[in-house]
KOLMARDREN-341685 format. One line per field, with one value per residue (C-alpha): y, x, z; residue in one letter; residue number from 1. Coordinates in nm, 2 decimals. Example, Ala and Ser with C-alpha at 12.3 -4.5 7.8 and 13.67 -1.06 7.14 Angstrom:
2
y: -0.45 -0.11;
x: 1.23 1.37;
z: 0.78 0.71;
rest: A S;
nr: 1 2;
//
This chain:
118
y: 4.52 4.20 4.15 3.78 3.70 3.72 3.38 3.23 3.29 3.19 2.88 2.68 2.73 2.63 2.35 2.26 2.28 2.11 1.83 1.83 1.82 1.49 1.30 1.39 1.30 0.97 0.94 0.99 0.79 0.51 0.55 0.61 0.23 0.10 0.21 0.11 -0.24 -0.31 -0.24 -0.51 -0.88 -1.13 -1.35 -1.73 -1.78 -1.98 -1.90 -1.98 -1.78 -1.64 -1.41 -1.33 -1.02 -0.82 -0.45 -0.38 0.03 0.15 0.48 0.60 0.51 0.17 0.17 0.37 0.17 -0.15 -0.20 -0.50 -0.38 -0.35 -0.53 -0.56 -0.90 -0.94 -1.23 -1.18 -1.41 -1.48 -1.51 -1.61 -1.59 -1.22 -1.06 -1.03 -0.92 -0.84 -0.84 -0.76 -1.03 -1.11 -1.29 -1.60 -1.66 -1.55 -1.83 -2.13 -2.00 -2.09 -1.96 -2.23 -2.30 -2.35 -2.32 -2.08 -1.70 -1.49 -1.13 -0.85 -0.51 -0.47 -0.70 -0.99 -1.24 -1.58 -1.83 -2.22 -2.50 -2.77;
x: 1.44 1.39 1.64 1.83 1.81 1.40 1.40 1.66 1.44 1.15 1.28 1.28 0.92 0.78 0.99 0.87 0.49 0.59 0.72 0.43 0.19 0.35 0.29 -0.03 -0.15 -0.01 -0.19 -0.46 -0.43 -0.37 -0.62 -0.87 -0.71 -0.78 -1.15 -1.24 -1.09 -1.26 -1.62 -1.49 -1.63 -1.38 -1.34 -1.17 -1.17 -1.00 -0.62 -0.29 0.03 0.16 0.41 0.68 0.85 1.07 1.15 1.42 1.46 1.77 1.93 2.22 2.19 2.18 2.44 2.63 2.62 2.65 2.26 2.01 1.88 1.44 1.28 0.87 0.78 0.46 0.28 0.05 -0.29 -0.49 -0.84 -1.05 -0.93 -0.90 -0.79 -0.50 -0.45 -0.09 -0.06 0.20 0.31 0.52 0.88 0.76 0.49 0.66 0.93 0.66 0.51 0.62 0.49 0.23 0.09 -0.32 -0.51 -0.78 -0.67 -0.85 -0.86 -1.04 -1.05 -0.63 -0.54 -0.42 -0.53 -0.38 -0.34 -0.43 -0.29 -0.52;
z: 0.44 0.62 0.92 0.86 1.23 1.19 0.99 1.26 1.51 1.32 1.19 1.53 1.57 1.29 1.27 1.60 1.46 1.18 1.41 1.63 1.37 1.19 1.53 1.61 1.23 1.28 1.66 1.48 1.17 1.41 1.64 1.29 1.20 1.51 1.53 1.20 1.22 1.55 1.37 1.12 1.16 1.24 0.93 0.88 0.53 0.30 0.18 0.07 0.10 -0.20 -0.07 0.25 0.29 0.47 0.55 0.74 0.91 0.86 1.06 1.12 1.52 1.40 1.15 1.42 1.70 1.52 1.67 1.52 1.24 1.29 1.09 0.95 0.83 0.60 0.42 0.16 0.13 -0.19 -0.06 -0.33 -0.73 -0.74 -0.42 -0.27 0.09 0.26 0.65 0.86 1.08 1.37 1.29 1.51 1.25 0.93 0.99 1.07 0.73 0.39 0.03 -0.06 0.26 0.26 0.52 0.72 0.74 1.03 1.03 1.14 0.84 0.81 1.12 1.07 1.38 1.30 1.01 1.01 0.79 0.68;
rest: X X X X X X X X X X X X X X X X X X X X X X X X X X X X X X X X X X X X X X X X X X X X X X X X X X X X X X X X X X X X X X X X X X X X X X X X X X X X X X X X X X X X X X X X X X X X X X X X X X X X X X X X X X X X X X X X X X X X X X;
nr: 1 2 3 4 5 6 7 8 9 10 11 12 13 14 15 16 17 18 19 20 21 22 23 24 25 26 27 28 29 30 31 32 33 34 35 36 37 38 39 40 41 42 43 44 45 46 47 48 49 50 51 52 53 54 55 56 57 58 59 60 61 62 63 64 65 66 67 68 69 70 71 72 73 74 75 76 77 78 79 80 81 82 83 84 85 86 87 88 89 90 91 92 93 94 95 96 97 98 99 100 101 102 103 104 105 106 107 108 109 110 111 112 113 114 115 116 117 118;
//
């Protein structure tokens, strides 16, 4: 028989790993982002907004503490008749931007660098 206090001591552990092996996937999904993005050529083509959103990050600390909520902000291009492309963008720009705007869209792979009206 299996002694209970062998999985209590277990548990932390592997938890631990567990933990530890969540961050250093994202480190390196992030870093795996990065790379491939900068190999990208910088392109200004032609758009028009079709689409603002926002995500905001709930926790309980926030909710708690009666702390700002965090929130994501993201426009989404149309770059020629058929694709699409959604970027995540910083609050200063997603309030000078409106759905229906035209203008010249720069970006490098999945980073957005800046958007022109004409």
């Amino acid at each position: 028989m299996i002694d209970p206090s062998f999985f209590e001591s277990s548990i932390f552990p592997i938890l631990l790993l567990i933990v530890v092996a969540v961050i250093v996937f994202k480190i390196y999904k992030g870093v795996m982002d990065w790379r491939r993005n900068n190999k990208q050529p910088i392109l200004t083509v032609n758009s028009k907004v079709i689409s603002l959103r926002t995500k905001k990050t709930r926790s309980v600390h926030n909710l708690r503490d009666n702390n700002p909520v965090p929130t994501d902000y993201y426009a989404t291009f149309v770059i020629d008749p058929s694709k699409n492309v959604e970027f995540q963008i910083t609050g200063k720009e997603f309030n000078q931007l409106a759905e229906g705007d035209v203008g010249k869209l720069t970006f490098q792979g999945t980073r957005y660098h800046s958007f022109e009206r004409l």
